[in-house]
N, CA, C and O atoms as CSV, one atom per row, in Angstrom:
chain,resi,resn,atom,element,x,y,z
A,1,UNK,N,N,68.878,78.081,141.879
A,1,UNK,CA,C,70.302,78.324,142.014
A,1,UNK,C,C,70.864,78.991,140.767
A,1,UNK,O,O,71.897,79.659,140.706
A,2,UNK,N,N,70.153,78.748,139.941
A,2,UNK,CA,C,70.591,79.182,138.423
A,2,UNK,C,C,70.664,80.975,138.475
A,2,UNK,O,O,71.529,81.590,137.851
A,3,UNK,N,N,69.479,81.742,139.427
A,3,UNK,CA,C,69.361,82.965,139.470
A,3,UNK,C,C,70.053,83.493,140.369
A,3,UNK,O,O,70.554,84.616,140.305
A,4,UNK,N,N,70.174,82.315,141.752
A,4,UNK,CA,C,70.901,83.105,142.687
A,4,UNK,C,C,72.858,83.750,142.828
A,4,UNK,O,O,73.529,84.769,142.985
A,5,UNK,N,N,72.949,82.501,142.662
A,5,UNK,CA,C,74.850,82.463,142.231
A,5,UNK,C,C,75.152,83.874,141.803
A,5,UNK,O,O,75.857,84.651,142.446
A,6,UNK,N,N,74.290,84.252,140.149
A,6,UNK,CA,C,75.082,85.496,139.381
A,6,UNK,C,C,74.612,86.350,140.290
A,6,UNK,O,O,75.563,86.886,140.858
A,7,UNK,N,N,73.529,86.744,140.711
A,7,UNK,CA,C,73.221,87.579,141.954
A,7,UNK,C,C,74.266,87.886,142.789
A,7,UNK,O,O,74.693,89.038,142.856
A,8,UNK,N,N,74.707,87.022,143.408
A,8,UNK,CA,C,75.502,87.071,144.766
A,8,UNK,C,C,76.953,87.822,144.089
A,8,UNK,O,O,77.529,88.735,144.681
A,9,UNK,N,N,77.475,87.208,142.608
A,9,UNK,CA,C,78.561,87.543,142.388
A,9,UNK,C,C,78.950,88.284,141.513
A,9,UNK,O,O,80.135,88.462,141.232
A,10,UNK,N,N,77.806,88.914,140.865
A,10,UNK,CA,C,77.750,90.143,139.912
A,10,UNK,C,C,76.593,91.415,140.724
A,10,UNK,O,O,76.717,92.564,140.298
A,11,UNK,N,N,75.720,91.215,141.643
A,11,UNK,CA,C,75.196,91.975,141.980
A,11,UNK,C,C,73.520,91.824,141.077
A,11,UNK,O,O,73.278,91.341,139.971
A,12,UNK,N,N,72.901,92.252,141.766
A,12,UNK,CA,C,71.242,92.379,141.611
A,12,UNK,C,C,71.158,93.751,140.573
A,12,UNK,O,O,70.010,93.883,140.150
A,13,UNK,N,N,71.704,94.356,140.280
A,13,UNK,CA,C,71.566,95.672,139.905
A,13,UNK,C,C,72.121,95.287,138.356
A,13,UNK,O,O,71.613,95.916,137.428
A,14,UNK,N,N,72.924,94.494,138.115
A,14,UNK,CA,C,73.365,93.818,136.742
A,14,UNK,C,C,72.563,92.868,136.228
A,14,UNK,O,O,72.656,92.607,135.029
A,15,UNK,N,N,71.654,92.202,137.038
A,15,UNK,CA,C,70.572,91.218,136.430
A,15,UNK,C,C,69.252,91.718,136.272
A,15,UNK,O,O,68.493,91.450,135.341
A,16,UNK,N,N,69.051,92.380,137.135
A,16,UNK,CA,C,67.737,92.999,136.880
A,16,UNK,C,C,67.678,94.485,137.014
A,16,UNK,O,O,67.681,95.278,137.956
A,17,UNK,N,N,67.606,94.584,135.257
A,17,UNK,CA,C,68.047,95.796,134.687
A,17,UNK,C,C,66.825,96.804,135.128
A,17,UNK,O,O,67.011,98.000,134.903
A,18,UNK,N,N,65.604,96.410,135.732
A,18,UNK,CA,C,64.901,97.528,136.731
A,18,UNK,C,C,65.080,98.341,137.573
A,18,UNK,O,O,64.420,99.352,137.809
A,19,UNK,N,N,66.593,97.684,138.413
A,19,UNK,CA,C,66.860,97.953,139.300
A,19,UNK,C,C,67.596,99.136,139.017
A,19,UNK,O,O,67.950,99.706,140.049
A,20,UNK,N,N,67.817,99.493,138.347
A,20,UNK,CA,C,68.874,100.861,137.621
A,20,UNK,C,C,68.532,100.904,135.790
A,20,UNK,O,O,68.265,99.961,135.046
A,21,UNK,N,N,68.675,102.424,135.465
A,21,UNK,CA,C,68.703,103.089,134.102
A,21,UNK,C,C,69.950,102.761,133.588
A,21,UNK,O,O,69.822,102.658,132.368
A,22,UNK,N,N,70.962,102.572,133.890
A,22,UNK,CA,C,72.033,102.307,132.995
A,22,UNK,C,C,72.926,101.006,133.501
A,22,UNK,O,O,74.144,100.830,133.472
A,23,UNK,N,N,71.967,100.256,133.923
A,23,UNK,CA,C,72.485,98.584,134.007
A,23,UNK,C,C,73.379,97.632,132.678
A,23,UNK,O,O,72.956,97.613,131.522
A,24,UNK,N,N,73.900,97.329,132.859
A,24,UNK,CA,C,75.252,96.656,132.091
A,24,UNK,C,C,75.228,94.653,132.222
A,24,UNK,O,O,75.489,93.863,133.129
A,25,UNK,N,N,74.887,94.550,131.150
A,25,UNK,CA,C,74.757,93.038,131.624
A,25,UNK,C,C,75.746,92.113,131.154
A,25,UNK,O,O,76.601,92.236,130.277
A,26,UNK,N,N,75.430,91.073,131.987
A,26,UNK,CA,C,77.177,90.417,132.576
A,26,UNK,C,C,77.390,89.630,130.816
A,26,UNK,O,O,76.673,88.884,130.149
A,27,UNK,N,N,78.732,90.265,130.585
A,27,UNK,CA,C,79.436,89.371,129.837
A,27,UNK,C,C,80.075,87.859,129.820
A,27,UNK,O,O,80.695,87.591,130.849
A,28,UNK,N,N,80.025,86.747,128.748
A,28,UNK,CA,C,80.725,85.483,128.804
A,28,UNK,C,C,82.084,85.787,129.454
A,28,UNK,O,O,82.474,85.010,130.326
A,29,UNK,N,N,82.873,86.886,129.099
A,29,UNK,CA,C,84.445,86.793,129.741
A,29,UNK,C,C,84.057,87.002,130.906
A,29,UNK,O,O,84.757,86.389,131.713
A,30,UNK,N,N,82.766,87.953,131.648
A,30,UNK,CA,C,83.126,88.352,133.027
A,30,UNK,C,C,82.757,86.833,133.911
A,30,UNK,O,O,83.080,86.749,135.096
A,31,UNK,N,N,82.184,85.882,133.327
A,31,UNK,CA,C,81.377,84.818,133.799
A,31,UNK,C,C,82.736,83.803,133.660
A,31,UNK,O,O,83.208,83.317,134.688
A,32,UNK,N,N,83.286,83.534,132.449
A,32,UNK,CA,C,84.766,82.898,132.717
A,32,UNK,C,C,85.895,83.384,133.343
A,32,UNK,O,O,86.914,82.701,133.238
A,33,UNK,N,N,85.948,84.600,134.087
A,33,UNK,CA,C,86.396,85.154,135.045
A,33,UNK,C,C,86.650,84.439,136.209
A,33,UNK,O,O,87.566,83.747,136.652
A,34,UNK,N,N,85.500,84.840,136.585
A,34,UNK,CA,C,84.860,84.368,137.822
A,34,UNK,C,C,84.837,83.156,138.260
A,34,UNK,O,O,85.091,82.797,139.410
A,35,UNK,N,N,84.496,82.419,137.256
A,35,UNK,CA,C,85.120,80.496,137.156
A,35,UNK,C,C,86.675,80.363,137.221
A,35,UNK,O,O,87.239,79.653,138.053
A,36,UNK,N,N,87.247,81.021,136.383
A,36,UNK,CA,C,88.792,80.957,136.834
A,36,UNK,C,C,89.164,81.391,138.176
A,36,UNK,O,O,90.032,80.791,138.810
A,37,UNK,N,N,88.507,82.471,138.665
A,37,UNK,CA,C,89.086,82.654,140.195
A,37,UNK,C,C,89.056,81.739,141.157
A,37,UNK,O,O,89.960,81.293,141.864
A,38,UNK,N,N,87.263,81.373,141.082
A,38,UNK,CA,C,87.125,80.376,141.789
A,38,UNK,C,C,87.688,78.883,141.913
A,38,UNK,O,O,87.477,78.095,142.835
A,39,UNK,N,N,88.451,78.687,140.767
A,39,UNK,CA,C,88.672,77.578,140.332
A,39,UNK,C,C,90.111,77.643,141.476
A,39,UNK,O,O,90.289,76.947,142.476
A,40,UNK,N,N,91.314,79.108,140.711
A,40,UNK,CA,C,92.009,79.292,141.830
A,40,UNK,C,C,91.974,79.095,143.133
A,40,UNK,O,O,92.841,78.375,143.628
A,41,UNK,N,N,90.577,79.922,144.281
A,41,UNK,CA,C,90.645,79.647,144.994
A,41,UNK,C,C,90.415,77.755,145.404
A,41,UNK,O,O,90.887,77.431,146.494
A,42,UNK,N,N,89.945,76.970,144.829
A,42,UNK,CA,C,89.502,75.511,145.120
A,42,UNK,C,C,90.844,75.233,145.292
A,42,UNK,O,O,91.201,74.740,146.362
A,43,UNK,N,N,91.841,75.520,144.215
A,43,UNK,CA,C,93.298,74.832,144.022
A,43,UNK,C,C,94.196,75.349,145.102
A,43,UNK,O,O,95.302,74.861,145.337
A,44,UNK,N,N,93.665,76.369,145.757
A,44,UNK,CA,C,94.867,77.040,147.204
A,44,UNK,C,C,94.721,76.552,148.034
A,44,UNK,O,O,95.607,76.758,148.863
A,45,UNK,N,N,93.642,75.628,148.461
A,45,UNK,CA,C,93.272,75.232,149.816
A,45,UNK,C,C,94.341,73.982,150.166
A,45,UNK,O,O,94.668,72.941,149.595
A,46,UNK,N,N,94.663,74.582,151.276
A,46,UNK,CA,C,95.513,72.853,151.654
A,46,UNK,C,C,95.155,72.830,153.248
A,46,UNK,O,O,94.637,73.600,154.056
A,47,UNK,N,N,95.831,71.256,153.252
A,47,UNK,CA,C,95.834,71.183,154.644
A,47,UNK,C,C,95.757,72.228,155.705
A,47,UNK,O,O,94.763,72.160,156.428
A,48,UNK,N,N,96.412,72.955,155.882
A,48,UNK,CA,C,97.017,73.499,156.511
A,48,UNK,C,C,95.814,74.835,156.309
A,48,UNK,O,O,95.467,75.126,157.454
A,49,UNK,N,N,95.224,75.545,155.509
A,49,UNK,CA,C,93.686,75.941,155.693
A,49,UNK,C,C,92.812,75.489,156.108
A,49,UNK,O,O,92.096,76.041,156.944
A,50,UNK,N,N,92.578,74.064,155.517
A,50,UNK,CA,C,91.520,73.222,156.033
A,50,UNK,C,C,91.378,72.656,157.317
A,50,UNK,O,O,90.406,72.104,157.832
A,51,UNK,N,N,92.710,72.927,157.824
A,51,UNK,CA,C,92.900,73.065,159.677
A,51,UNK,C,C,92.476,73.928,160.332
A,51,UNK,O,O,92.024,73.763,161.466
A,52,UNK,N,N,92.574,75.441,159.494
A,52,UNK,CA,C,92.156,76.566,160.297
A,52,UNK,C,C,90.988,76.723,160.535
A,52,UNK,O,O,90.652,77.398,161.508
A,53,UNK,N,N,90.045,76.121,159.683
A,53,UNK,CA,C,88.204,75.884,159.736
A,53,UNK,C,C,87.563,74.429,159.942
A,53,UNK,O,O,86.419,74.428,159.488
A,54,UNK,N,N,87.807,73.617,160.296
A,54,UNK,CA,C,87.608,72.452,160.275
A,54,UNK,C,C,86.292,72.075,159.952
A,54,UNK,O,O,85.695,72.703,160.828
A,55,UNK,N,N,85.308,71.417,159.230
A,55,UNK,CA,C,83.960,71.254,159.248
A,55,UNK,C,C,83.921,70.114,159.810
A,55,UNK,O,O,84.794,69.264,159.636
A,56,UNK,N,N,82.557,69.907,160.803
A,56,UNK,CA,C,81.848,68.676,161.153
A,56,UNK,C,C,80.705,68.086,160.432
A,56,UNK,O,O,80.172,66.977,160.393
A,57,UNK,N,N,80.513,69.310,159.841
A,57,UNK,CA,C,79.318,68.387,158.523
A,57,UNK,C,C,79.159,69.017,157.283
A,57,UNK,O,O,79.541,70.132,156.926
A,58,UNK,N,N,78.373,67.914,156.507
A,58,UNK,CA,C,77.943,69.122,155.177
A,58,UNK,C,C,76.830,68.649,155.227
A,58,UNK,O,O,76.361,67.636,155.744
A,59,UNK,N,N,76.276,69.784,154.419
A,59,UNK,CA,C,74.254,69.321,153.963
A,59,UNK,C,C,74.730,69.705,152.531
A,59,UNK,O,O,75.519,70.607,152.248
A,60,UNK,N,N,73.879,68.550,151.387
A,60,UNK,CA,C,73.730,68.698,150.578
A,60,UNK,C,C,72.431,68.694,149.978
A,60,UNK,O,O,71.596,68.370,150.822
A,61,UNK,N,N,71.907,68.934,148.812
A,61,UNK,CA,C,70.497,68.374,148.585
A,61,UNK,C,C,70.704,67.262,148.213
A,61,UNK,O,O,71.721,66.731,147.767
A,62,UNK,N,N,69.146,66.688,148.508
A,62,UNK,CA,C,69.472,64.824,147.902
A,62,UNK,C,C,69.475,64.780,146.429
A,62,UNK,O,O,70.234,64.113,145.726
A,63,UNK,N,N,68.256,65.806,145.936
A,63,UNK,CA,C,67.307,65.458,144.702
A,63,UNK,C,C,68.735,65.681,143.139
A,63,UNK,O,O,68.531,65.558,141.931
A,64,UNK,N,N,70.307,66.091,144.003
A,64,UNK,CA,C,70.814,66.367,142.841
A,64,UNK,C,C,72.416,66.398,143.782
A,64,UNK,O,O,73.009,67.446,144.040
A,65,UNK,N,N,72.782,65.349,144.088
A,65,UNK,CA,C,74.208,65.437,144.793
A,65,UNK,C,C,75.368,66.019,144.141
A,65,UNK,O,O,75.738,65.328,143.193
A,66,UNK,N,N,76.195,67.263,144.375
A,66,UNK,CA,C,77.106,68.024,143.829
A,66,UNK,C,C,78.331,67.178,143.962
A,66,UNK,O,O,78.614,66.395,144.869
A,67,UNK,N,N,79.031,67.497,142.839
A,67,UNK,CA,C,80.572,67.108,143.271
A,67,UNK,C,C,81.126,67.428,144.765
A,67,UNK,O,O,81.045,68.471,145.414
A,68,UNK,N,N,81.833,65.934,145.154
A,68,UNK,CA,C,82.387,65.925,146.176
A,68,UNK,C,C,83.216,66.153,147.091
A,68,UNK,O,O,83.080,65.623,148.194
A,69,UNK,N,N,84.980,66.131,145.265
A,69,UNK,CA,C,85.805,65.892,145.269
A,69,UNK,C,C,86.635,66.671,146.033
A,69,UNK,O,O,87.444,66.139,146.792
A,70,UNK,N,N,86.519,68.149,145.909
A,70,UNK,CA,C,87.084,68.738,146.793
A,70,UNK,C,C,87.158,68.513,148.601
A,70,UNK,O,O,88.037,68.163,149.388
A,71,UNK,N,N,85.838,68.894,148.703
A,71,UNK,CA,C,85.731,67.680,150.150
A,71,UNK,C,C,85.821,66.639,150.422
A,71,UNK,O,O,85.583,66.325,151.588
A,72,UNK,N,N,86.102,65.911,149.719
A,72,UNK,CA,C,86.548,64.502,150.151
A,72,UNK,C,C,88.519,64.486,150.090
A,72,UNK,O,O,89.348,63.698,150.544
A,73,UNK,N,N,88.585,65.257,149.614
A,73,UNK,CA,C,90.448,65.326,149.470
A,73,UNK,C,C,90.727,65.503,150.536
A,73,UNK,O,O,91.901,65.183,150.725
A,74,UNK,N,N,89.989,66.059,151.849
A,74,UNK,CA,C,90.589,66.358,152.790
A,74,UNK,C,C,89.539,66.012,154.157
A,74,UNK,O,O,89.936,66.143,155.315
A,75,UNK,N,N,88.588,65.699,153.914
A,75,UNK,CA,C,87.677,64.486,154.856
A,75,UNK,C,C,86.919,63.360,154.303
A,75,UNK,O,O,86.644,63.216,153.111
A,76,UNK,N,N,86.566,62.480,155.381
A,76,UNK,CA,C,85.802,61.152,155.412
A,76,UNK,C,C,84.641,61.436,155.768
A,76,UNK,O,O,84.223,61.651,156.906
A,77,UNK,N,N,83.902,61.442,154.437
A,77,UNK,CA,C,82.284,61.569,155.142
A,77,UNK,C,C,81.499,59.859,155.681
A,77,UNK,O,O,81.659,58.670,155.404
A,78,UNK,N,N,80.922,60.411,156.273
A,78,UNK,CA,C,80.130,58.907,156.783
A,78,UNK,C,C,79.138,58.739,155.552
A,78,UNK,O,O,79.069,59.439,154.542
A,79,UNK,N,N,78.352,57.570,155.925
A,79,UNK,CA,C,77.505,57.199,155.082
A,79,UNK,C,C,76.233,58.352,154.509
A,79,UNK,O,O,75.461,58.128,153.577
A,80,UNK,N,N,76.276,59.433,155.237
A,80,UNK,CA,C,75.023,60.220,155.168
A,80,UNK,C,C,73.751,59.836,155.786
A,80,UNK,O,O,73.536,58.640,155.980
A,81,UNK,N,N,72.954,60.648,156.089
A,81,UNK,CA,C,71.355,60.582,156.255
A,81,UNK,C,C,70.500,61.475,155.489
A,81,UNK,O,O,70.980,62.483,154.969
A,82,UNK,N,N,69.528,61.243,155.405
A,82,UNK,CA,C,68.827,61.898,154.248
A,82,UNK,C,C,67.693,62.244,155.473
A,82,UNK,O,O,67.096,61.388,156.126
A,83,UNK,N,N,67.541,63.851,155.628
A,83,UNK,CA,C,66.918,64.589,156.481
A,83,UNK,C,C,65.852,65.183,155.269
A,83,UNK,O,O,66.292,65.644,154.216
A,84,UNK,N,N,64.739,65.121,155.503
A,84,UNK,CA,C,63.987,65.594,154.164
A,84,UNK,C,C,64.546,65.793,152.781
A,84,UNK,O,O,64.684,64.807,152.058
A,85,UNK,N,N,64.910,67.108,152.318
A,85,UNK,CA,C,65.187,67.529,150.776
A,85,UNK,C,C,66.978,67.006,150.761
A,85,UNK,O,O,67.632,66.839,149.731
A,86,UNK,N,N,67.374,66.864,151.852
A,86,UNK,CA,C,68.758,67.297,152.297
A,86,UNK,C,C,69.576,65.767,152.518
A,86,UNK,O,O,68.888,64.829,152.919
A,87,UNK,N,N,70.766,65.586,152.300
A,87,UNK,CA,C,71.340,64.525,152.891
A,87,UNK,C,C,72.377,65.248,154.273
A,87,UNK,O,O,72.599,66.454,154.386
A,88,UNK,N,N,72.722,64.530,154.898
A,88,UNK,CA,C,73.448,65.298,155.958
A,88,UNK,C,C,74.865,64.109,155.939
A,88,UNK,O,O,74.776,62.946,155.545
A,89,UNK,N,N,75.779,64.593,156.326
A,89,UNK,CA,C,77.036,64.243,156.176
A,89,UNK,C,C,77.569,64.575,157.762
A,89,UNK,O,O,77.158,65.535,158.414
A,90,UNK,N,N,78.632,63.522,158.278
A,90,UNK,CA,C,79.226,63.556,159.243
A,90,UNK,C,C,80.660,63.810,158.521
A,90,UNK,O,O,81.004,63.121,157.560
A,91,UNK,N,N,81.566,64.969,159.112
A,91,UNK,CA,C,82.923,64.797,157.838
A,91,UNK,C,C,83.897,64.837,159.220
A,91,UNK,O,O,83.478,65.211,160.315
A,92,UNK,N,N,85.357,64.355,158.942
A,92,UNK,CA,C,86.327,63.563,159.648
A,92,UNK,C,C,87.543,63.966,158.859
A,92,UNK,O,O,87.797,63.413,157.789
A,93,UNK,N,N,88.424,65.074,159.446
A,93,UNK,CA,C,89.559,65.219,158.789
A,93,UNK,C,C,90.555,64.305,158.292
A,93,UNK,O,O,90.995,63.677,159.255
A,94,UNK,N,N,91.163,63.914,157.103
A,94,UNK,CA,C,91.512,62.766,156.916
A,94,UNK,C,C,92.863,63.102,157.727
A,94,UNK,O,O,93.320,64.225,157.939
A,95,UNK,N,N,93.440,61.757,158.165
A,95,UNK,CA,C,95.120,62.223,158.514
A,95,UNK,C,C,96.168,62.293,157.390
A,95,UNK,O,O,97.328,62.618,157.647
């Protein structure tokens, strides 16, 4: 996960400077950027989004359970099951 993330959100062509002759590699500000946006988007979500998509589950991995908090502000997960690598979650919009 450590390789994939900057991948997805800086592009393959910025990490692996093979991939191009005049590759540019990612700066600390462009990386605290990107945490601030995201951070934004976590803080916009309300009800009233979280209506428009509703989830019935989450999968997490077991071997390293991520923060919750955001999903739990706005569902009730059940106890979980642990499906091989994975825990599985039943989630329940809170009222």
């Amino acid at each position: 996960m450590n390789f994939y993330a900057p991948i997805v959100i800086f592009g393959d062509v910025r990490l692996l400077s093979l991939l191009s002759s005049d590759s540019k590699p990612v700066e600390p500000a462009e990386i605290d950027g990107e945490v601030r946006a995201y951070q934004a988007y976590l803080n916009s979500v309300s009800r009233e989004k979280a209506l428009q998509h509703p989830l019935s589950y989450l999968v997490t991995r077991a071997e390293r359970e991520p923060n919750l908090s955001h999903i739990d502000r706005w569902y009730e997960r059940d106890a979980g099951e642990s499906v091989g690598p994975y825990n599985l979650y039943r989630l329940k919009l809170r009222n």
